[in-house]
PyMOL CGO cylinders between C-alpha atoms (Angstrom):
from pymol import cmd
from pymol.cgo import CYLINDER

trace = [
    CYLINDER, 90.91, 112.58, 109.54, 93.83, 115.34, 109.80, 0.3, 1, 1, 1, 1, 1, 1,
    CYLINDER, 93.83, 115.34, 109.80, 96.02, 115.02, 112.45, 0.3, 1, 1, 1, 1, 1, 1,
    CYLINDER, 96.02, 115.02, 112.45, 97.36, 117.83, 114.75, 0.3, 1, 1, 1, 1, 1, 1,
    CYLINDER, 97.36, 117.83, 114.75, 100.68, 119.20, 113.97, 0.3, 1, 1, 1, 1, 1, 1,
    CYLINDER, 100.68, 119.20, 113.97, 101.59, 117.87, 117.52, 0.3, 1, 1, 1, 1, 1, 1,
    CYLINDER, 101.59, 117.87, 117.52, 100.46, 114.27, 117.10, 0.3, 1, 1, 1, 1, 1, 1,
    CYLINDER, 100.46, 114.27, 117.10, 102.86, 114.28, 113.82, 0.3, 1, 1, 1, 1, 1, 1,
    CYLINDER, 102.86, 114.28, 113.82, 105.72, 115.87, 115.53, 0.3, 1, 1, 1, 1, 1, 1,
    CYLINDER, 105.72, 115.87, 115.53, 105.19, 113.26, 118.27, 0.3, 1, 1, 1, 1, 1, 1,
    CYLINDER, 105.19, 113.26, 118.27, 105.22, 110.40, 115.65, 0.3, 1, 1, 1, 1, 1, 1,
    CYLINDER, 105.22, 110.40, 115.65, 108.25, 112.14, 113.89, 0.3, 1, 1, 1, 1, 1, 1,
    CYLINDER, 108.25, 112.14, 113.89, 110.41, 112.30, 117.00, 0.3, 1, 1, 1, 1, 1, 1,
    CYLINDER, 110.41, 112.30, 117.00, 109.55, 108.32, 117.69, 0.3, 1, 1, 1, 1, 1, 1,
    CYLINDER, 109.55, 108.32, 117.69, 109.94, 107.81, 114.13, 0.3, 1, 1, 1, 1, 1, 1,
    CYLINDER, 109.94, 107.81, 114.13, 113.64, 109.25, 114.49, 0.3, 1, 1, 1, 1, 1, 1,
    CYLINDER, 113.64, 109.25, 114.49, 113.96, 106.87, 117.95, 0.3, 1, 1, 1, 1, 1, 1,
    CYLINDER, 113.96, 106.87, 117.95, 112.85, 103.94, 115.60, 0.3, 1, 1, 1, 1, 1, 1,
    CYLINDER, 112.85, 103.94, 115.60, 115.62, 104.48, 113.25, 0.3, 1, 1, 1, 1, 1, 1,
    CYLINDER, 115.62, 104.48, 113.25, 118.20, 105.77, 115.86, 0.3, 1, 1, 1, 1, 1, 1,
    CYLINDER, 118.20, 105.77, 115.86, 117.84, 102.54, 117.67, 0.3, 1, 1, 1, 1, 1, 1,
    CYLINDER, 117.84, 102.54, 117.67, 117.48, 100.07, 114.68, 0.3, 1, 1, 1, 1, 1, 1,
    CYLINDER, 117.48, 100.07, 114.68, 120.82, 101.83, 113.15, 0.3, 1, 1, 1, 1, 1, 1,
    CYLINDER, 120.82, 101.83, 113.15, 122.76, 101.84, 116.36, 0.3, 1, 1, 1, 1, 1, 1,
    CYLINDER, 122.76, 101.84, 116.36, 122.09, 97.86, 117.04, 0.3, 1, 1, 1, 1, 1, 1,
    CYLINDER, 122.09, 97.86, 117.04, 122.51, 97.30, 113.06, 0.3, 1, 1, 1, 1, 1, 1,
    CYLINDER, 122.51, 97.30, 113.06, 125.74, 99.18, 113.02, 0.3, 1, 1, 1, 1, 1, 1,
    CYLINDER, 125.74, 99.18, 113.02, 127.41, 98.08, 116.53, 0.3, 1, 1, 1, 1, 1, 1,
    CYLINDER, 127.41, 98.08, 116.53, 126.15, 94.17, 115.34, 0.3, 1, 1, 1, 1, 1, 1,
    CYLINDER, 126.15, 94.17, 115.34, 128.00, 94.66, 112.28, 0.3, 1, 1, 1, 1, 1, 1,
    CYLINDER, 128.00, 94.66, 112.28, 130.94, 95.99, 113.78, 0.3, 1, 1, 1, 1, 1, 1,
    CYLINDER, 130.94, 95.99, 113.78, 131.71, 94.03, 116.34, 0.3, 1, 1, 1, 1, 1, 1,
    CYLINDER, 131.71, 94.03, 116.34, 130.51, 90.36, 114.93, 0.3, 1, 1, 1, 1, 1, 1,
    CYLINDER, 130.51, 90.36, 114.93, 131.21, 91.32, 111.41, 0.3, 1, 1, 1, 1, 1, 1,
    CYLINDER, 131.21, 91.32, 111.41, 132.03, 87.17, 110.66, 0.3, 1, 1, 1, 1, 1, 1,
    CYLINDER, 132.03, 87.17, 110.66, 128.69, 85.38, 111.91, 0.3, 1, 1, 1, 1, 1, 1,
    CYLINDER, 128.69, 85.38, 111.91, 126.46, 88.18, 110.21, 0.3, 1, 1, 1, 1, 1, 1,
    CYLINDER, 126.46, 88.18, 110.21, 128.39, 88.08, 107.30, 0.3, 1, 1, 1, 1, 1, 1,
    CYLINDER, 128.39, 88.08, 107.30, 127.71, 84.04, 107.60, 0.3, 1, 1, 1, 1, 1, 1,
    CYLINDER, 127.71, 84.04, 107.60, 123.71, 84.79, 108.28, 0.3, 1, 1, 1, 1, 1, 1,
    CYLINDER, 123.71, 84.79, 108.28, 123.75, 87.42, 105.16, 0.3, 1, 1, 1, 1, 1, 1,
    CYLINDER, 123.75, 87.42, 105.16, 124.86, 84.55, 102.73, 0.3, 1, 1, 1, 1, 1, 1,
    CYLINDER, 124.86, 84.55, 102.73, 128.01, 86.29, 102.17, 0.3, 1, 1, 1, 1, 1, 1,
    CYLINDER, 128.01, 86.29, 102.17, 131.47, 84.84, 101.37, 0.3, 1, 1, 1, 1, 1, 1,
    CYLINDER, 131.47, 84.84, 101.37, 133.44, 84.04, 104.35, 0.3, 1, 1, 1, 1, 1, 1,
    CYLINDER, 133.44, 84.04, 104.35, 136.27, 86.23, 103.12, 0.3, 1, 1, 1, 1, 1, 1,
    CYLINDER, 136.27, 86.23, 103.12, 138.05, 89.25, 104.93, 0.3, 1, 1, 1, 1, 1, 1,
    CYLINDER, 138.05, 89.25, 104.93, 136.75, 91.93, 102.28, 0.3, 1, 1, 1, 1, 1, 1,
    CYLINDER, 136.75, 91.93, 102.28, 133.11, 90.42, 102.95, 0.3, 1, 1, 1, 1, 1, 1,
    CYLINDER, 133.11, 90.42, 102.95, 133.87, 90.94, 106.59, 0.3, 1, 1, 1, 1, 1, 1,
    CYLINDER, 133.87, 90.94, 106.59, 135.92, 94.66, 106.31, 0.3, 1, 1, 1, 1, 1, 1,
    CYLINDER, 135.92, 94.66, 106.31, 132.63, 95.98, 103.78, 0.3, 1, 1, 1, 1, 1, 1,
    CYLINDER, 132.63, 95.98, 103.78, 130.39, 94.66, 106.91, 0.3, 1, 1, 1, 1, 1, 1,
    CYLINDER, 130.39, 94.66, 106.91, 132.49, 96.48, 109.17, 0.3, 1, 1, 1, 1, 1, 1,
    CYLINDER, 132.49, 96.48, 109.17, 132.52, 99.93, 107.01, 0.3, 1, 1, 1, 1, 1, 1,
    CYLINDER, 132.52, 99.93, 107.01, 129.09, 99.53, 106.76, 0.3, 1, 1, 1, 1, 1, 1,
    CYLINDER, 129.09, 99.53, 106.76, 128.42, 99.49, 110.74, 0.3, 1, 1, 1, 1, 1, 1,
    CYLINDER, 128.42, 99.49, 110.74, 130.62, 102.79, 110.79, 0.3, 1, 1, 1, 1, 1, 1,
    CYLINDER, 130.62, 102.79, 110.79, 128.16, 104.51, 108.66, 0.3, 1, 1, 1, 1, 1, 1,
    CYLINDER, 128.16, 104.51, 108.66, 124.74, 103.18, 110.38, 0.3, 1, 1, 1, 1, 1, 1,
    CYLINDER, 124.74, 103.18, 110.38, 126.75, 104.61, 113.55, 0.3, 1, 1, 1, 1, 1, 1,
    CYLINDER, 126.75, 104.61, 113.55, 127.41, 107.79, 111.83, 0.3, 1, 1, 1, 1, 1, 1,
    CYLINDER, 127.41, 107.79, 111.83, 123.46, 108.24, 110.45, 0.3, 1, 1, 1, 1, 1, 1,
    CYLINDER, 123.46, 108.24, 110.45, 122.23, 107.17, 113.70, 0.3, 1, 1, 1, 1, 1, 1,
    CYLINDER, 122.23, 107.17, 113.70, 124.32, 109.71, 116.01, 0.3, 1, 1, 1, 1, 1, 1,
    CYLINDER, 124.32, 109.71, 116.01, 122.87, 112.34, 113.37, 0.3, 1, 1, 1, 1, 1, 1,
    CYLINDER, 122.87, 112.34, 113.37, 119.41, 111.16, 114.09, 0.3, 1, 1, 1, 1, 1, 1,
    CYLINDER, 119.41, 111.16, 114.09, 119.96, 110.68, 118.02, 0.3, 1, 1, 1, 1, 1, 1,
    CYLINDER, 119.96, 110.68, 118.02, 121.64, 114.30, 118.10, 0.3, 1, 1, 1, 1, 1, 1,
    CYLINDER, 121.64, 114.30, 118.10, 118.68, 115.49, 115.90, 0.3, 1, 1, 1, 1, 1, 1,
    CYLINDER, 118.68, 115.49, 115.90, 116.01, 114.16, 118.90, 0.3, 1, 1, 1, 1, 1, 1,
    CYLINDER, 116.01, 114.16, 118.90, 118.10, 115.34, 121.38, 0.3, 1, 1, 1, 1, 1, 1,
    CYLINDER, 118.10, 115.34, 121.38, 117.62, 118.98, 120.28, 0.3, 1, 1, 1, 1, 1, 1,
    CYLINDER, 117.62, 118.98, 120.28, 114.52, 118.76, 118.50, 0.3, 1, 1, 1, 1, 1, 1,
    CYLINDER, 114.52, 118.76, 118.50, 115.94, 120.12, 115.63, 0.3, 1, 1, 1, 1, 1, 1,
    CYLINDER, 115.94, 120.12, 115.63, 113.87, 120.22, 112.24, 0.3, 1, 1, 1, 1, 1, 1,
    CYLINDER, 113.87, 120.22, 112.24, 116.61, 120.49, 109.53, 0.3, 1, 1, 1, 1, 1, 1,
    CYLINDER, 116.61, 120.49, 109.53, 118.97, 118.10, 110.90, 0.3, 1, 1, 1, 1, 1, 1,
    CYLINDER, 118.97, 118.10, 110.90, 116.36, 115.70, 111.80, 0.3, 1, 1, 1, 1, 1, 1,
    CYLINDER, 116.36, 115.70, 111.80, 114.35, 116.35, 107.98, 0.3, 1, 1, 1, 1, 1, 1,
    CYLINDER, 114.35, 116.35, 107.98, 118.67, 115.89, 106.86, 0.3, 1, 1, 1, 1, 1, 1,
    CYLINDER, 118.67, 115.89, 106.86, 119.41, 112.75, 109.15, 0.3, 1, 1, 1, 1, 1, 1,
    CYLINDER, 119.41, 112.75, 109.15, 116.45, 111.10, 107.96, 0.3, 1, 1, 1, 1, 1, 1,
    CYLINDER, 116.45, 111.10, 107.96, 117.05, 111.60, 104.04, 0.3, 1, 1, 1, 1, 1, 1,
    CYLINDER, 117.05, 111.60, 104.04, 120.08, 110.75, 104.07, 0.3, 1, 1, 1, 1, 1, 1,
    CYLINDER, 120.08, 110.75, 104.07, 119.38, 107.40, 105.87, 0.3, 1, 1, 1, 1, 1, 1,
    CYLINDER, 119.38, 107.40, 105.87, 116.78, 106.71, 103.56, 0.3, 1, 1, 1, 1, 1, 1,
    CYLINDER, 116.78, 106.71, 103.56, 119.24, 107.98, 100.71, 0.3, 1, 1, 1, 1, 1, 1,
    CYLINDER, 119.24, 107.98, 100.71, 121.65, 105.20, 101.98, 0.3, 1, 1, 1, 1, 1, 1,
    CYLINDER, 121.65, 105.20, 101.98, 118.83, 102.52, 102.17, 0.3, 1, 1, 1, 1, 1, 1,
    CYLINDER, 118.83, 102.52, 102.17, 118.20, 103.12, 98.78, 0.3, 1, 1, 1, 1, 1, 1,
    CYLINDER, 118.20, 103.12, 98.78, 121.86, 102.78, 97.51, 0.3, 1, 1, 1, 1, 1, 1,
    CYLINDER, 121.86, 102.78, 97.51, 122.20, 99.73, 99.59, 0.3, 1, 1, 1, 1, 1, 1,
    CYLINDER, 122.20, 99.73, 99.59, 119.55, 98.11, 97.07, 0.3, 1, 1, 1, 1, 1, 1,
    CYLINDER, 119.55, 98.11, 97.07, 120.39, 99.15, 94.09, 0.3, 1, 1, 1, 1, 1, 1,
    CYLINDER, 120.39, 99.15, 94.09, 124.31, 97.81, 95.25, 0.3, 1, 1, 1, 1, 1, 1,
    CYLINDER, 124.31, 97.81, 95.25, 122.94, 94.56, 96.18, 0.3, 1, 1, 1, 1, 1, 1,
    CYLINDER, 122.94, 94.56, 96.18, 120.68, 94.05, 92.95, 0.3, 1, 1, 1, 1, 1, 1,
    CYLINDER, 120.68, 94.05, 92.95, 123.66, 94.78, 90.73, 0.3, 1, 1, 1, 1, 1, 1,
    CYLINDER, 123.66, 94.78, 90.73, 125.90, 92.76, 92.60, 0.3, 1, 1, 1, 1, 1, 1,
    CYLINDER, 125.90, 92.76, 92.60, 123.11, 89.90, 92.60, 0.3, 1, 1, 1, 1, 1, 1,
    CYLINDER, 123.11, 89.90, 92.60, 122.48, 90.35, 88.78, 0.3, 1, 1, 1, 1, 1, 1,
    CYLINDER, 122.48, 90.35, 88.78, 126.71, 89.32, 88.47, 0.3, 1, 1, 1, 1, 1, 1,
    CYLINDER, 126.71, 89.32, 88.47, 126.19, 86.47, 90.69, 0.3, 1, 1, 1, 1, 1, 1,
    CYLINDER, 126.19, 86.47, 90.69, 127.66, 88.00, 93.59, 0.3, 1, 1, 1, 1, 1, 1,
    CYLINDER, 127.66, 88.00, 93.59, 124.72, 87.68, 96.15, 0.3, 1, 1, 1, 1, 1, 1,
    CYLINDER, 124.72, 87.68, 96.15, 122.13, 85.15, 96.40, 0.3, 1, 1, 1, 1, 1, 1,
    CYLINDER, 122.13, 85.15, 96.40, 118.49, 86.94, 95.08, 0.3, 1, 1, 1, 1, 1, 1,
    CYLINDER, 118.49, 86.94, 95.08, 117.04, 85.96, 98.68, 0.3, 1, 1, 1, 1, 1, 1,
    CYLINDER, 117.04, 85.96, 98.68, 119.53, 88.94, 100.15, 0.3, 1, 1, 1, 1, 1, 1,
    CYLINDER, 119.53, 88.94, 100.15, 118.20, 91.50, 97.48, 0.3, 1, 1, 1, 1, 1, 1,
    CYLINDER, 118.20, 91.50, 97.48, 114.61, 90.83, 99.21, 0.3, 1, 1, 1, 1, 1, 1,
    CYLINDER, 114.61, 90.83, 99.21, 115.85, 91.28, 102.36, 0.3, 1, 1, 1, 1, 1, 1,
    CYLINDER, 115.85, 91.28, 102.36, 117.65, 94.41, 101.98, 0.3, 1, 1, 1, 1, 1, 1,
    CYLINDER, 117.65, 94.41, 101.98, 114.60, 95.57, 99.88, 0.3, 1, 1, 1, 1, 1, 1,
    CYLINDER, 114.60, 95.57, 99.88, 112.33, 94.64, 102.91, 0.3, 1, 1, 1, 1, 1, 1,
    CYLINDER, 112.33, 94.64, 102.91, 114.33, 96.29, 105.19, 0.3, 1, 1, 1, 1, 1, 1,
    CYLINDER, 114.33, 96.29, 105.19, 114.73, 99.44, 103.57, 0.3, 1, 1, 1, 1, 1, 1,
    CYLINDER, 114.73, 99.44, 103.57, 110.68, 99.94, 103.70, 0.3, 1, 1, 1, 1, 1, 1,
    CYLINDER, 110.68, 99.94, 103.70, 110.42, 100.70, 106.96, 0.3, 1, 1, 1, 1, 1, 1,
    CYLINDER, 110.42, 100.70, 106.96, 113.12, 103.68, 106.89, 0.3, 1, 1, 1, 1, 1, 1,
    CYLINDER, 113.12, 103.68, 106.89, 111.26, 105.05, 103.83, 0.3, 1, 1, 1, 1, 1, 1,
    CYLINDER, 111.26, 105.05, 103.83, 107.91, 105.17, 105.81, 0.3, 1, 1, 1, 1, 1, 1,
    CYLINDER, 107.91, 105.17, 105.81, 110.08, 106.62, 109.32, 0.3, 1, 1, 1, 1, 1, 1,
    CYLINDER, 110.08, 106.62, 109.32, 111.56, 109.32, 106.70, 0.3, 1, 1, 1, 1, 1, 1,
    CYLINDER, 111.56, 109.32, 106.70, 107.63, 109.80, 105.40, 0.3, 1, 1, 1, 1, 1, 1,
    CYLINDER, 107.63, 109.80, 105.40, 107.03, 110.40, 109.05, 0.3, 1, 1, 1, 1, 1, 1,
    CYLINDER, 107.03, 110.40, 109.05, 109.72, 112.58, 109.91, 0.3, 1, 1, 1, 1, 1, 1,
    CYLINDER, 109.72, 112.58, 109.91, 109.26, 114.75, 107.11, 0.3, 1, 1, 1, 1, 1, 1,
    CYLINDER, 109.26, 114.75, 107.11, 105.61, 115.05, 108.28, 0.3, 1, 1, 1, 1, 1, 1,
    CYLINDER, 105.61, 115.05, 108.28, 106.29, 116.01, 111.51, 0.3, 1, 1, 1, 1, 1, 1,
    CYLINDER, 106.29, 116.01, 111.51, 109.24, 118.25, 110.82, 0.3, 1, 1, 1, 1, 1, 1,
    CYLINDER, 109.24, 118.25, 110.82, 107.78, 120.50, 107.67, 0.3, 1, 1, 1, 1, 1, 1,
    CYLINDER, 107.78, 120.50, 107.67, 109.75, 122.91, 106.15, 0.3, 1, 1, 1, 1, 1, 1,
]
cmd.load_cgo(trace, "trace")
């Protein structure tokens, strides 16, 4: 069945809510509480473990203003833009935590987590670019 090019821009613009809202209480969480999530991640209780948390927050912030901004205004190139390069980021936030598992730096359990969590903004970003063709 082929849906209407409404019903996809309709899933595309809650598709770029999902994200906006998953990013904005990923990124504030680590921010703000940067020691008990790097505790629940497995990581080293050091202060780099903590700072890379917190640099990572600023940049879920920064894609999810993009994608917030992008919903706002209903605007098909940034929110197409926004999307890929959250997904873009997902995707080098596996491959970083594989390689850093492979050395013994991470415990294998966090590369399937990040790996989970990156499927969902891969399908969102399927969505978007759906709903927001070229």
């Amino acid at each position: 069945m082929m849906r209407s090019s409404s019903a996809q821009r309709r899933m595309a613009r809650r598709s770029l809510a999902v994200l906006a809202a998953t990013g904005t209480s990923i990124g504030l969480g680590c921010l703000l509480a940067a020691g008990p999530v790097s505790r629940m991640a497995g990581l080293p209780d050091q202060g780099s473990a903590r700072w890379l948390l917190r640099l990572f927050g600023v940049r879920e912030l920064s894609l999810s203003l993009g994608l917030y901004k992008s919903l706002r205004r209903d605007d098909s190139r940034q929110a197409r833009l926004t999307a890929e390069l959250t997904a873009l980021a997902q995707v080098g936030d596996v491959a970083a935590t594989a390689v850093t598992a492979l050395g013994g730096g991470v415990p294998p359990r966090m590369v399937a987590g990040v790996t989970l969590g990156a499927l969902p903004t891969l399908v969102c970003t399927w969505l978007i670019r759906r709903g927001y063709p070229e």
